[in-house]
TORBAKE-917924 format. One record per atom (N, C-alpha, C, O): residue in one letter; atom name; x, z, y. Coordinates in Angstrom, 1 decimal. Each point is the difference from the previous one (the first is absolute). Example, Ala and Ser with C-alpha at 12.3 -4.5 7.8 and 13.67 -1.06 7.14 Angstrom:
[r "a", "N", [13.2, 7.8, -5.7]]
[r "a", "CA", [-0.9, 0.0, 1.2]]
[r "a", "C", [0.9, 0.0, 1.2]]
[r "a", "O", [1.0, 0.7, 0.0]]
[r "s", "N", [-1.4, -1.4, 1.1]]
[r "s", "CA", [0.9, 0.0, 1.1]]
[r "s", "C", [-0.8, 0.8, 1.1]]
[r "s", "O", [0.5, 0.1, 1.1]]
END
This chain:
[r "x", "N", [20.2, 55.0, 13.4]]
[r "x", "CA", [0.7, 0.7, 1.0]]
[r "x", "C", [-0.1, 1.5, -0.3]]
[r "x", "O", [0.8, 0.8, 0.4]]
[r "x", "N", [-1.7, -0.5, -1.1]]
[r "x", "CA", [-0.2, 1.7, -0.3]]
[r "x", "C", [0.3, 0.2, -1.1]]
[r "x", "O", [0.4, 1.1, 0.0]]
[r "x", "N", [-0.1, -1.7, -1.3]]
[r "x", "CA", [0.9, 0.2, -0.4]]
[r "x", "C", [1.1, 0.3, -0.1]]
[r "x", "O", [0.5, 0.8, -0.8]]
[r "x", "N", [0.3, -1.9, 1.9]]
[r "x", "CA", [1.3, 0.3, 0.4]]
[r "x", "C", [0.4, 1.3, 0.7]]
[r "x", "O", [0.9, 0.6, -0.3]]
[r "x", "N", [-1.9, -0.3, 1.5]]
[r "x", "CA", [0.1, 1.3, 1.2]]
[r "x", "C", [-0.1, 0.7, -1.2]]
[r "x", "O", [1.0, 0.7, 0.1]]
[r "x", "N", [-1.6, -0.3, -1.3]]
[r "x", "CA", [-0.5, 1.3, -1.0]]
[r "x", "C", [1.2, 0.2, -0.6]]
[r "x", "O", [0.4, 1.1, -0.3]]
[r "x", "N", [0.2, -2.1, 0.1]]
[r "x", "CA", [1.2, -0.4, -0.5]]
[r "x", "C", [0.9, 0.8, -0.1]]
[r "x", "O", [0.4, 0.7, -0.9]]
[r "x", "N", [0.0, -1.0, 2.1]]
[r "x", "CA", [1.3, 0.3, 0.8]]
[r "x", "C", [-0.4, 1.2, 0.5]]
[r "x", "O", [1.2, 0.5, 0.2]]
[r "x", "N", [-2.2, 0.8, 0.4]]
[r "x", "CA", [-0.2, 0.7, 0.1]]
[r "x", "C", [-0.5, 1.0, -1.0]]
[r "x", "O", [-0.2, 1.2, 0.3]]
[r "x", "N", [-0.2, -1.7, -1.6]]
[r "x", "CA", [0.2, 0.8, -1.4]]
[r "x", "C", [1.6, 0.3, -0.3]]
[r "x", "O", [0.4, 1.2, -0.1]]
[r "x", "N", [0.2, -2.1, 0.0]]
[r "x", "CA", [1.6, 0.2, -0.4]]
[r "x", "C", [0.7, 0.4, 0.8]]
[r "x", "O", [1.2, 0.1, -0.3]]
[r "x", "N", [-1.6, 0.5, 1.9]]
[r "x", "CA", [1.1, 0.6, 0.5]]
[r "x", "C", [-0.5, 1.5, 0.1]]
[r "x", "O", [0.4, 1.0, 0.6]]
[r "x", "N", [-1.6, -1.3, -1.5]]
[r "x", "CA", [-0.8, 1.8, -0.3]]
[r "x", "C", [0.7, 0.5, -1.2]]
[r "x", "O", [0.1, 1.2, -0.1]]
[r "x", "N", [0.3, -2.1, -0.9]]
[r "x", "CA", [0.4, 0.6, -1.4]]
[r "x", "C", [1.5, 0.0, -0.4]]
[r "x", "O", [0.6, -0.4, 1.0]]
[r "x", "N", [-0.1, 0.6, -1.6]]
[r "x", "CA", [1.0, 0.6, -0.4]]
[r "x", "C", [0.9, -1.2, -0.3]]
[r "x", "O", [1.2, 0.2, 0.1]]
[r "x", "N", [-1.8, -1.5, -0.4]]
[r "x", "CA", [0.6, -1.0, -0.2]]
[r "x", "C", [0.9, -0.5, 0.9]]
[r "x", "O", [1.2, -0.4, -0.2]]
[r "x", "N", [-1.9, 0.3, 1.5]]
[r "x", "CA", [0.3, -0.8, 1.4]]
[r "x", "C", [-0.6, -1.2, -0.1]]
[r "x", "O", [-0.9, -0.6, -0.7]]
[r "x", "N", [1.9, 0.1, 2.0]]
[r "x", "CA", [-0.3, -1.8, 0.1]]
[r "x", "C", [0.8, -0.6, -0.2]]
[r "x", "O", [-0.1, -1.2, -0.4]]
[r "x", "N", [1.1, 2.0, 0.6]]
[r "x", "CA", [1.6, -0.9, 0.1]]
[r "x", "C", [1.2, 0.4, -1.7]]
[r "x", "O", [1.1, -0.4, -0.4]]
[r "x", "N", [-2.0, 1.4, 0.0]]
[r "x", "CA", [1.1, 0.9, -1.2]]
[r "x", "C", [-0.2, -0.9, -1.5]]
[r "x", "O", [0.5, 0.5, -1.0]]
[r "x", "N", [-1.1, -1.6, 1.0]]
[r "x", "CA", [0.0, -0.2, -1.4]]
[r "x", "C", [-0.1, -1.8, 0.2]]
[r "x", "O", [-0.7, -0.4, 1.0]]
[r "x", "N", [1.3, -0.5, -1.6]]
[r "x", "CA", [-0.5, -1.2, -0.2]]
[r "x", "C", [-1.3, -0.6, -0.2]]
[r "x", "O", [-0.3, -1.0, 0.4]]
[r "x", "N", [-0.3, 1.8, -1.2]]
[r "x", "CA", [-0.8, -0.2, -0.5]]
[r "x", "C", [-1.8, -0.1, 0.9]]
[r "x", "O", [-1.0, -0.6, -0.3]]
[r "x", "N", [1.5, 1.7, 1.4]]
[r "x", "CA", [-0.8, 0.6, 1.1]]
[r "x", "C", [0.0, -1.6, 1.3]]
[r "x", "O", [-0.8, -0.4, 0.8]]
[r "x", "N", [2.3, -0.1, -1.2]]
[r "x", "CA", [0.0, -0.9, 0.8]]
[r "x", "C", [-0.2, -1.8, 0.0]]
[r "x", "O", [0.1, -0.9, 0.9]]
[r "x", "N", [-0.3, 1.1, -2.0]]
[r "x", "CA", [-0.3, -1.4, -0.4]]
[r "x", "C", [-1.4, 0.2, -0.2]]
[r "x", "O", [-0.6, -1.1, -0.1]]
[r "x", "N", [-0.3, 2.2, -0.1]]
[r "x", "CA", [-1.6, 0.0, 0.2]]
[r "x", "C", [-0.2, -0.5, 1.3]]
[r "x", "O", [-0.8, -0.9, 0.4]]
[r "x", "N", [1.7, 1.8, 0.5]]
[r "x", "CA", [-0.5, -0.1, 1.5]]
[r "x", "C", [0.2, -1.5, 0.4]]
[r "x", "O", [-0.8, -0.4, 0.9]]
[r "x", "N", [1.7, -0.4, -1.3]]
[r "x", "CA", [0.3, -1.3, -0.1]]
[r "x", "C", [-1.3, -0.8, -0.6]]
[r "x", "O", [-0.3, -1.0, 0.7]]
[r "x", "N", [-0.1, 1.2, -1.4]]
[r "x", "CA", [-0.9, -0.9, -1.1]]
[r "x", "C", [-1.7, 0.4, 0.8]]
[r "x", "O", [-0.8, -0.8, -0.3]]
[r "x", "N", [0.3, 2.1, 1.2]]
[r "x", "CA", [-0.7, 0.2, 0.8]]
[r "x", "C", [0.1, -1.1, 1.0]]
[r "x", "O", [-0.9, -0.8, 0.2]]
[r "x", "N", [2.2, 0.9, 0.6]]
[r "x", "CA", [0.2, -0.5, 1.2]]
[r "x", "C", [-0.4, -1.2, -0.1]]
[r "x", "O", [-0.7, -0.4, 0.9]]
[r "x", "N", [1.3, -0.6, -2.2]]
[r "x", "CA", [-0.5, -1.4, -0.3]]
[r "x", "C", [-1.2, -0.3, 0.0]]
[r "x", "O", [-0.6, -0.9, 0.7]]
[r "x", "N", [0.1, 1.6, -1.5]]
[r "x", "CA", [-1.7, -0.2, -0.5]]
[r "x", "C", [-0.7, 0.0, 1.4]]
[r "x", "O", [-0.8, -0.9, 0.4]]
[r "x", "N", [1.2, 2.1, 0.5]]
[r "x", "CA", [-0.9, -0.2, 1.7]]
[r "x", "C", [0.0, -1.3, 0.1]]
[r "x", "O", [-0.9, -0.8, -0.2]]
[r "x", "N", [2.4, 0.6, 0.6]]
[r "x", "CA", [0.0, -0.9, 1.0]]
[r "x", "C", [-0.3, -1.6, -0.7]]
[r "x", "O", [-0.2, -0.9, 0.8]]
[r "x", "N", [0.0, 0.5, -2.7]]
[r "x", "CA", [-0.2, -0.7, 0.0]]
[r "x", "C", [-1.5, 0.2, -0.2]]
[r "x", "O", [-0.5, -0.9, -0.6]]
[r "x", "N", [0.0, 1.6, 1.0]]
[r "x", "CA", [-1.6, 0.1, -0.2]]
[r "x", "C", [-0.2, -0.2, 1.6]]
[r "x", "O", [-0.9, -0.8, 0.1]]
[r "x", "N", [1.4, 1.3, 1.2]]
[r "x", "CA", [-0.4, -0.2, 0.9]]
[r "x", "C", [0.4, -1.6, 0.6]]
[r "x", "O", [-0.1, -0.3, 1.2]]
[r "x", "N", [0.6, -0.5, -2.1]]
[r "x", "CA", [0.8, -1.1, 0.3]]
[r "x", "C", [-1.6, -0.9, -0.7]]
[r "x", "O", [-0.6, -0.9, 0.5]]
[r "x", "N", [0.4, 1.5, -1.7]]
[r "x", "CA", [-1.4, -1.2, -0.9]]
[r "x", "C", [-1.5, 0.3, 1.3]]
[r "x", "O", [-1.0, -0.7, 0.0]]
[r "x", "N", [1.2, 2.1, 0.9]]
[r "x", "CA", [-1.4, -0.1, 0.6]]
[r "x", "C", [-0.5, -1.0, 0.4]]
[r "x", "O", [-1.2, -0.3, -0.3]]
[r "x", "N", [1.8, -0.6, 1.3]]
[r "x", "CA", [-0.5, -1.2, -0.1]]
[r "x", "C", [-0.7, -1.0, -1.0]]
[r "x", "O", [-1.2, -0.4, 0.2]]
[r "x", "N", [1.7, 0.3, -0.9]]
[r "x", "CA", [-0.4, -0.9, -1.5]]
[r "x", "C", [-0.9, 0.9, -0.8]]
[r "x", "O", [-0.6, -0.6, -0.9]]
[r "x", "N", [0.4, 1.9, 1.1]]
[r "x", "CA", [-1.2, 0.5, -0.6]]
[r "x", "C", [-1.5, 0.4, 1.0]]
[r "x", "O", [-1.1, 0.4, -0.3]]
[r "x", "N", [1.8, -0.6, 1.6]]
[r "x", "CA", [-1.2, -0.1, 1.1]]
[r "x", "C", [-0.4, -1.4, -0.5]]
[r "x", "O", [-1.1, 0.1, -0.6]]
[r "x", "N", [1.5, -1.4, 0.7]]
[r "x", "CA", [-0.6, -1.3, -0.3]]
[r "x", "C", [-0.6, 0.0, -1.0]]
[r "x", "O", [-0.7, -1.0, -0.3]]
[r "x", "N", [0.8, 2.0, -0.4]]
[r "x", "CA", [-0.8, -0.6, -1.3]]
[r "x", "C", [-0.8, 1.0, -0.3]]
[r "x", "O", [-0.3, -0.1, -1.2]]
[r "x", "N", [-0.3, 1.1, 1.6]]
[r "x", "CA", [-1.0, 0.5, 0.8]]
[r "x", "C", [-0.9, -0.3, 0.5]]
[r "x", "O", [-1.1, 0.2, -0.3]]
[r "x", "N", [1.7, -1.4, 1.9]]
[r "x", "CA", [-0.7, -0.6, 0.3]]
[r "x", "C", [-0.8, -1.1, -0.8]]
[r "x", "O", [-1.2, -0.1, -0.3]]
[r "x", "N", [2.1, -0.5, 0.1]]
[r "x", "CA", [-0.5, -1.4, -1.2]]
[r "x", "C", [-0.7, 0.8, -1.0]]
[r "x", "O", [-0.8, -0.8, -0.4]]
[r "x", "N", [0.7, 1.9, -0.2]]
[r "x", "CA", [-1.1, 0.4, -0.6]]
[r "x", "C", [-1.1, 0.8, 0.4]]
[r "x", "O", [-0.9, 0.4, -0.8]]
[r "x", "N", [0.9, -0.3, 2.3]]
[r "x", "CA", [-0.8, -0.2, 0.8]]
[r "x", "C", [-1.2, -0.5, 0.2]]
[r "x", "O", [-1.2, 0.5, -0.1]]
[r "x", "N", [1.9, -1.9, 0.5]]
[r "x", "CA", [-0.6, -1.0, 0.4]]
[r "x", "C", [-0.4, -1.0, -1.2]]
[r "x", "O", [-0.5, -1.1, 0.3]]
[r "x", "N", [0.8, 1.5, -1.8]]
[r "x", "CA", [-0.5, -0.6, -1.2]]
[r "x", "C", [0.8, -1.5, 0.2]]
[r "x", "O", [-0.6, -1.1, -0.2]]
[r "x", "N", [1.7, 1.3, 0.4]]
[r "x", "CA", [1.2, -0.8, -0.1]]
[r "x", "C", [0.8, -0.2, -1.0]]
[r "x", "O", [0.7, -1.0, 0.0]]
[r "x", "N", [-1.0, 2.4, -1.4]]
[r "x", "CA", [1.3, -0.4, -0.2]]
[r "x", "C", [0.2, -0.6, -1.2]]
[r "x", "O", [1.0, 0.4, -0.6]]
[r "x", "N", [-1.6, -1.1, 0.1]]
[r "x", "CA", [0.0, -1.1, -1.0]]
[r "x", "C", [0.6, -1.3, 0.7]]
[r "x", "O", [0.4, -1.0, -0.7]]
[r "x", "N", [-0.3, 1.0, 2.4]]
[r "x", "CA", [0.9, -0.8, 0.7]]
[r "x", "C", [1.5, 0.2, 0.2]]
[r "x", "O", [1.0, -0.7, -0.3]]
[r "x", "N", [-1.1, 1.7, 0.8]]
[r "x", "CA", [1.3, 0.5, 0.2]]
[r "x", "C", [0.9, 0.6, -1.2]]
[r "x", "O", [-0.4, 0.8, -0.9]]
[r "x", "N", [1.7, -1.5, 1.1]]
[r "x", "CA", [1.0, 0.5, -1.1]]
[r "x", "C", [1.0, 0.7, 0.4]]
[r "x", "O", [0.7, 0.9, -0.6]]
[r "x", "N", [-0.6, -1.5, 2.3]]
[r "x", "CA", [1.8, 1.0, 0.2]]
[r "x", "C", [-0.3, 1.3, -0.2]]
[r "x", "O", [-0.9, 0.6, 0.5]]
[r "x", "N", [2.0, -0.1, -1.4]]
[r "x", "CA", [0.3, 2.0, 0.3]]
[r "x", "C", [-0.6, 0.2, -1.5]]
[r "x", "O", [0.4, 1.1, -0.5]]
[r "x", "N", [-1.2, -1.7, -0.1]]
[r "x", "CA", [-0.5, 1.0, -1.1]]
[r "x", "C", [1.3, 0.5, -0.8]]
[r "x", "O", [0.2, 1.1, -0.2]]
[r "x", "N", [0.8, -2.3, -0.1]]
[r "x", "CA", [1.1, 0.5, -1.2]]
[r "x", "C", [0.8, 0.7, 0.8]]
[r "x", "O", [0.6, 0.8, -0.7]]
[r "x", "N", [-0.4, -0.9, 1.6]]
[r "x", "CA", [0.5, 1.4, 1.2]]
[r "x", "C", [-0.5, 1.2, -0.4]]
[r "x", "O", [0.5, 1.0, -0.5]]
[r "x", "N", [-1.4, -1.2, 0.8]]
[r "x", "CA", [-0.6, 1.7, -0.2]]
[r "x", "C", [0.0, 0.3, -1.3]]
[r "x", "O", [0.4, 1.1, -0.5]]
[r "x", "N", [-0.9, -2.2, -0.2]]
[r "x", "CA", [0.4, 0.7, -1.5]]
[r "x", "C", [1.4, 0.7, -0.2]]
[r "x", "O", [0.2, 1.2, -0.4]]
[r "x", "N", [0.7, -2.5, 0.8]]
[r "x", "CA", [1.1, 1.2, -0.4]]
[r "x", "C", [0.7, 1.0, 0.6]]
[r "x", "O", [0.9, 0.7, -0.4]]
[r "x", "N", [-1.7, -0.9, 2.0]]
[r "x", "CA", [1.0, 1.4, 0.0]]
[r "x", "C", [-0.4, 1.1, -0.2]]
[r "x", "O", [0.6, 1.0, 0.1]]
[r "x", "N", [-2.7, -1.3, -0.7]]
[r "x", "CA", [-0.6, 0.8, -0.4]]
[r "x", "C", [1.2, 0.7, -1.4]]
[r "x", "O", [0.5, 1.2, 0.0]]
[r "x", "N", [-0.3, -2.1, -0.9]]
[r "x", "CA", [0.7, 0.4, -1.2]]
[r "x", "C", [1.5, 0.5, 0.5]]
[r "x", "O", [0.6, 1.0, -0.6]]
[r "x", "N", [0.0, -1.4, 1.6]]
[r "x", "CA", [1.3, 0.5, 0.2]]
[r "x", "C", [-0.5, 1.6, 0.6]]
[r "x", "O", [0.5, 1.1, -0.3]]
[r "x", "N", [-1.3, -1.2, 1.1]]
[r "x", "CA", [-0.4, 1.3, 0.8]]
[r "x", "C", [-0.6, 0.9, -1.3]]
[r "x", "O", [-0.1, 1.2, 0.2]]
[r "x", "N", [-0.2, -1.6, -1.3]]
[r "x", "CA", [-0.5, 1.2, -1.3]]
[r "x", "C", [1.2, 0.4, -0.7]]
[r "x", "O", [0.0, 1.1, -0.5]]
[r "x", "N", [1.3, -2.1, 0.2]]
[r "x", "CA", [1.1, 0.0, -0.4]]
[r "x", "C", [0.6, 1.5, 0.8]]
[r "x", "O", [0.2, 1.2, -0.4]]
[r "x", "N", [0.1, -1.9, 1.8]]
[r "x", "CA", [0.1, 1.0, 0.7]]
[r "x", "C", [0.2, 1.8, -0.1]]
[r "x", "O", [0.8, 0.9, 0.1]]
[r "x", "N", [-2.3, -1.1, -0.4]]
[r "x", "CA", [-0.8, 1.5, 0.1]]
[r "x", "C", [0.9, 0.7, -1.5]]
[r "x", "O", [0.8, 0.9, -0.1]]
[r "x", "N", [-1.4, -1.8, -0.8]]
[r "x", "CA", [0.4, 0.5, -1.1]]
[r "x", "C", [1.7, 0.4, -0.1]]
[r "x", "O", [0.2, 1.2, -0.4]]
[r "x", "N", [0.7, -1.8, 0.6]]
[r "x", "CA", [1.5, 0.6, 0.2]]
[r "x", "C", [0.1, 1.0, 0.6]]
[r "x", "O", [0.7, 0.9, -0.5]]
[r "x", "N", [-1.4, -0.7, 1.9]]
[r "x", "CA", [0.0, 0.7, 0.9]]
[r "x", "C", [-0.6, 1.9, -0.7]]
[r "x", "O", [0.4, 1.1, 0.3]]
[r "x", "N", [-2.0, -1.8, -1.4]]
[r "x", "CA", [0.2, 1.3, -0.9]]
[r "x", "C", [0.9, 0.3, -1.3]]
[r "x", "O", [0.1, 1.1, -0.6]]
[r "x", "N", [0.4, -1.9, 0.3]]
[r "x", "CA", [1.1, 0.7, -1.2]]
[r "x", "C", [1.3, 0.3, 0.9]]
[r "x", "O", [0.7, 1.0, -0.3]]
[r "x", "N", [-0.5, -1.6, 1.3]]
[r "x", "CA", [0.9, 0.9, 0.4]]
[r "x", "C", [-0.5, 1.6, 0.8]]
[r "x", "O", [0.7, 0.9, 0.3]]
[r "x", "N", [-1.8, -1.0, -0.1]]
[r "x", "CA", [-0.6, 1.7, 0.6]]
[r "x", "C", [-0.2, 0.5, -1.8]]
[r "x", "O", [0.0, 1.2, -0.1]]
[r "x", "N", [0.0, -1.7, -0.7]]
[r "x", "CA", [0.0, 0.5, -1.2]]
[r "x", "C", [1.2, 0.8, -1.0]]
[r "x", "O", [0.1, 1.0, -0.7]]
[r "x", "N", [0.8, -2.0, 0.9]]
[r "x", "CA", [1.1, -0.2, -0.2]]
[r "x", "C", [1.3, 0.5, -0.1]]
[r "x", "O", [0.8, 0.3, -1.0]]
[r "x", "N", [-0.6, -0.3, 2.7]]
[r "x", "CA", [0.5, 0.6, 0.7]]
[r "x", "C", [1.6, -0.4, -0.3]]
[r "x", "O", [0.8, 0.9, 0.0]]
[r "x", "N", [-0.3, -2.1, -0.3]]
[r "x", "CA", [0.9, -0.2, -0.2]]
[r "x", "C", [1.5, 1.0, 0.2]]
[r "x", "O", [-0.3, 0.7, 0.9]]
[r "x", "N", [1.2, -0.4, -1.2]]
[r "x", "CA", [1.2, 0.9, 0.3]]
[r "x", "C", [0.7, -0.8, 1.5]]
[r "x", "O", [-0.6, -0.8, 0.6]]
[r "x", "N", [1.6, 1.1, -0.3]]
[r "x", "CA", [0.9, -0.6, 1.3]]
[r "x", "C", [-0.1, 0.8, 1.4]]
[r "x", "O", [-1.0, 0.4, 0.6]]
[r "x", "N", [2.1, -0.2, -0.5]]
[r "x", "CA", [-0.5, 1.0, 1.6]]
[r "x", "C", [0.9, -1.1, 1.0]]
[r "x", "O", [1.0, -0.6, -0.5]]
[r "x", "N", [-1.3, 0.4, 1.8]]
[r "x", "CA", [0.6, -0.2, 0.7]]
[r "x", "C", [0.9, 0.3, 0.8]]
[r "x", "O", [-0.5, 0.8, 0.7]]
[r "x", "N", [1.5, -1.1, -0.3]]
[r "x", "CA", [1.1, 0.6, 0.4]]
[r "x", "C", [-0.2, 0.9, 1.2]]
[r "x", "O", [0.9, 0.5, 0.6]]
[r "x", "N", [-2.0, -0.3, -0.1]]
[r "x", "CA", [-0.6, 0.8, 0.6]]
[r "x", "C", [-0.6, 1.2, -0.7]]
[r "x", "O", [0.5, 1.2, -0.1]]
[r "x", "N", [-1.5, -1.7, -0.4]]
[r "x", "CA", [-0.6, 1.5, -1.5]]
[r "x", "C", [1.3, 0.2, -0.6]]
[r "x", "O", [0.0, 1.0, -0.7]]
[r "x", "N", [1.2, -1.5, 0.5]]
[r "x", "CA", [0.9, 0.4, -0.9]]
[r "x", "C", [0.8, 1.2, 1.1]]
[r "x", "O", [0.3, 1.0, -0.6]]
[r "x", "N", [0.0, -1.0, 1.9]]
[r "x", "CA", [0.1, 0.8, 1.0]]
[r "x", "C", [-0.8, 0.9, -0.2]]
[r "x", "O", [0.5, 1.0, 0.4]]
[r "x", "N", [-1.8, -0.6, -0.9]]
[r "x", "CA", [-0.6, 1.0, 0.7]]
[r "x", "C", [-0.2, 1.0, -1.6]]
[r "x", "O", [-0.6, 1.0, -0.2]]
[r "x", "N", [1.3, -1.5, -0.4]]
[r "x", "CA", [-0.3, 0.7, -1.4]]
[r "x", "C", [0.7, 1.5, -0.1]]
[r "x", "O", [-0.2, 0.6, -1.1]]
END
């Protein structure tokens, strides 16, 4: 979540925007995902917490390949998210193309 608020309140500090480049907006897109599929796995990563807890979890199996991958989708994520802050692909939007 503080990524995203840092986000969105770094880029409407800089010169870029939020809205002026494609490139600005498909991060803010690939943020938005990552939250909400990370706040979608807290359950399945509270249980297995618990279960390793409680020295369970050589019992329990649901959620591990879950979390693995959306551990790996959630690093996929990150990583696009920096080559495009790298990158900075060209494209303005027909909005940033208005304000040029």
């Amino acid at each position: 979540m503080a990524s995203l608020l840092f986000g969105v309140a770094q880029s409407l500090g800089t010169p870029w925007g939020l809205f002026r480049y494609y490139w600005i907006i498909f991060k803010l897109a690939l943020t938005v995902l990552a939250v909400v599929v990370l706040l979608l796995q807290t359950p399945i990563i509270d249980a297995l917490g618990e279960a390793a807890m409680a020295g369970n979890m050589g019992t329990w199996n649901g959620g591990r390949a879950a979390v693995i991958l959306h551990s790996a989708g959630g690093l996929l994520l990150l990583l696009l998210a920096t080559v495009l802050s790298v990158y900075k692909p060209r494209g303005l939007t027909r909005y940033g193309a208005s304000r040029v």
